[in-house]
C-alpha positions, 0 to 999 in steps of 0.5 A: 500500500502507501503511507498516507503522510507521504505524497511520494509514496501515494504518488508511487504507488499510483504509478502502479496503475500505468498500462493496466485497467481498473479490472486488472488493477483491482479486479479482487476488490471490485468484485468483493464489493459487488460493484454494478457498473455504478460511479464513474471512473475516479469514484471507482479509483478512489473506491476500490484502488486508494481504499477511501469513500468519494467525497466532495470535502473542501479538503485534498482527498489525501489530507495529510500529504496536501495531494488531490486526485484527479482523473481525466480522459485522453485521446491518442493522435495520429502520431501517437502523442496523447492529448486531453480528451476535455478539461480538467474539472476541479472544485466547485466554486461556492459563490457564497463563500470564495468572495471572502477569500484571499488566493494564497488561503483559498479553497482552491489552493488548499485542495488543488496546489498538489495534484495525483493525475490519472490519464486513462485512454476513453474509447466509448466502446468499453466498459469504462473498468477496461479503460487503460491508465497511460499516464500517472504523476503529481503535478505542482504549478511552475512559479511562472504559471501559478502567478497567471492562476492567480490572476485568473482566481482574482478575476474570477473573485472579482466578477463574483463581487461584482454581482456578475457570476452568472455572467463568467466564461472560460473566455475571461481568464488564461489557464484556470477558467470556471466551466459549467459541468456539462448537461447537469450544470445546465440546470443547476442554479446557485445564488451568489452573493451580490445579485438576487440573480441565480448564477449557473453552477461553475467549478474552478478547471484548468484549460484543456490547453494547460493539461496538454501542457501537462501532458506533455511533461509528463509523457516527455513528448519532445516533438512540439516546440514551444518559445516563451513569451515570458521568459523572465516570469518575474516581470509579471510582478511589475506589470498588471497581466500578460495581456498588457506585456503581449499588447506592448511588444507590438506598440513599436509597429503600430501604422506601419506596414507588414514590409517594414515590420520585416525589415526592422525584424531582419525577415525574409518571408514568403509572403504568399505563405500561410504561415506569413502572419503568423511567423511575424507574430511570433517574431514581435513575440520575441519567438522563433519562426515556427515555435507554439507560443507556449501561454497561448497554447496552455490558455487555448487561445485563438489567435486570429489575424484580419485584414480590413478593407479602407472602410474598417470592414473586414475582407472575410468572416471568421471561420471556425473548424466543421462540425460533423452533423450527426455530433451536432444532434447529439451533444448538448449546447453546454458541451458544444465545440461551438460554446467552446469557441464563443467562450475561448479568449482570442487574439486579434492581429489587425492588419489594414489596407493602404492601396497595395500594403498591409499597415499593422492597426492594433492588437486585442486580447477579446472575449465574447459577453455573456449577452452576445453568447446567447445571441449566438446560440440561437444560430447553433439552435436552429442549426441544431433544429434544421440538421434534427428534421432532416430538412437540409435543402430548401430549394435547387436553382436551375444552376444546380445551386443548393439553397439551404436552410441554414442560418444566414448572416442576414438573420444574426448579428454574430455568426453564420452557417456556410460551407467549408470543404475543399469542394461539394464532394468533401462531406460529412454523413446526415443523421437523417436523410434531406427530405427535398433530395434524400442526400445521406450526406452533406458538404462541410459546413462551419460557423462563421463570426459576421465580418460586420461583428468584427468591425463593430464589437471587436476592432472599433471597440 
């Protein structure tokens, strides 16, 4: 067993666990206790391999040693790397008590400063006891990262003191965020303590992002290249946040055009490459070409470079990965790929168009408000509605052109439904059948962010 006073000796003796499953790993137990498929994988764990009832006690599960236990799915890429299959969920965050709180005392560092992680590979055809256990160590925040966790907890304590906790999104913060707790969280309320406003149950969750970043630690996967922006963490004492060090590297090119800003870097790029805006950022950044800009990649945030027409406006819409339809219908709004979206943190890189040259305008770190959320959502709804009834094409132009029932960027303020595939041919299957054609497929679409709504809400502001 272990010696419950000892975090080595706890987290040794969960390195056991590495390329078994539960069945194997504590098969004896579980069977003498009748189990019946109840629980979920970390009550199991707990249960029957560490010997100690789930609880939901504000204390670290292993008191004595300061160490929490978590378990937390992965997937497998093409390569063979692993990577979070979510984020990682830890606390609850009790509104009506957090406020009082200070971040070096709180209930947050009490239960979660040493973490026991478990990664299992999820595969949804097993029974979840035949899962197998890949990864197994203990986790401390580097002194770099915990100064940002920190503002993201004061953040986060501050719009609860604000009366605003019903309006918190992942989007407000950098690596620890407070996320809804799936399908359940949806209707699950709890009063805060400065509004009569019921606000959505919320726990504290490091970043899908930052427990890649984990991940990668632990797996010692060496094949990503990060550059730091923070090279020196301590600067973050002098400075109010990382926002403000990233928006300043970039003051000194403001109006002027990208050329130049090559020419002050020392660059020779390809400027028809994709790559082209993206290497100018990193370099500004302070980066090599090529490197993960390792904070945004921990914080998942979406770096976006527009090009604005002499009027303000946009060249094009935002675009955002294709959703498959049949995961459309299944997965609820709480976890949708497109909640995510609208609650990440974003990077905007504005570049605009003098005749034939690019002048760099500004950058901005964004976030979606709560109100405009919901306004998107009912793009996602009536997505959701239209794909669920089978009723897909609303008409065939005698050009063969198909005219659809998807939301258009006349009917939202926000974001749009319209293709995104290499051609017509590139497609993903329909849970139910076009009622006009009987097409059993469908091209690739996505949802797109209104150029209109970049302009207005984002770069004007």
């Amino acid at each position: 067993m272990f010696d419950v006073n000892s975090a080595d000796s706890i987290i040794n003796f969960a390195k056991k666990l590495k390329n078994q499953t539960l069945r194997e790993a504590c098969g004896s137990e579980i069977e003498k206790h009748g189990y019946k498929g109840k629980g979920n994988f970390g009550q199991i764990l707990e249960k029957f391999y560490f010997g100690y009832e789930p609880n939901s006690d504000a204390e670290p599960d292993f008191l004595e040693a300061g160490l929490e236990l978590k378990s937390t799915p992965l997937k497998t890429l093409k390569n063979g790397e692993f990577r979070s299959k979510e984020r990682l969920v830890l606390n609850i965050i009790d509104y009506l008590e957090v406020h009082k709180e200070d971040f070096e005392t709180s209930s947050f560092i009490k239960k979660n400063v040493h973490l026991l992680l478990v990664f299992y590979l999820h595969d949804r055809d097993l029974n979840l006891l035949d899962y197998i256990i890949k990864l197994v160590d203990g986790w401390q925040y580097p002194n770099e990262d915990l100064k940002i966790i920190k503002r993201d907890w004061e953040f986060i304590n501050q719009k609860i003191k604000e009366g605003k906790a019903h309006e918190l999104s992942e989007g407000d913060t950098f690596y620890l965020g407070a996320c809804t707790k799936g399908s359940t969280a949806a209707k699950s309320f709890r009063d805060q303590p400065f509004n009569k406003k019921q606000a959505k149950q919320r726990a504290y969750s490091l970043k899908q992002g930052y427990v890649n970043h984990i991940i990668a630690n632990i797996a010692q996967e060496e094949t990503a290249v990060y550059g730091k922006i923070l090279k020196q963490p301590e600067i973050l004492d002098k400075v109010q946040t990382l926002e403000e060090i990233v928006i300043l590297k970039f003051h000194p090119f403001y109006a002027k055009s990208s050329e130049q800003i090559e020419k002050e870097l020392g660059l020779k790029l390809n400027k028809k490459a994709k790559s082209y805006f993206a290497n100018l950022t990193n370099t500004i950044l302070g980066l090599e070409l090529g490197q993960k800009i390792e904070e945004f990649e921990k914080a998942d945030i979406q770096v976006k470079t527009i090009r604005l027409k002499e009027n303000n406006l946009p060249k094009e819409d935002v675009s955002f990965p294709t959703f498959k339809y049949e995961e459309l219908i299944e997965i609820d709004w709480e976890d949708s790929d497109f909640k995510n979206i609208l609650e990440s943190k974003f990077f905007f890189v504005f570049y605009q168009y003098e005749n034939d040259k690019l002048i760099l305008r500004k950058v901005k770190f964004w976030n979606m408000t709560h109100s405009d959320i919901l306004e998107a959502k009912t793009v996602w709804k009536k997505m959701v509605i239209t794909v669920s009834n089978g009723e897909i094409v609303k008409e065939i132009t005698n050009k063969g052109i198909r005219k659809t029932y998807f939301p258009k960027k006349t009917e939202n303020r926000i974001s749009h439904v319209r293709p995104h595939a290499q051609n017509r041919d590139d497609t993903y299957p329909l849970p139910i059948p076009d009622k006009l054609t009987g097409l059993t497929v469908y091209t690739k679409h996505c949802f797109w962010f209104n150029a209109s709504y970049i302009r207005d809400e984002i770069y004007l502001i």
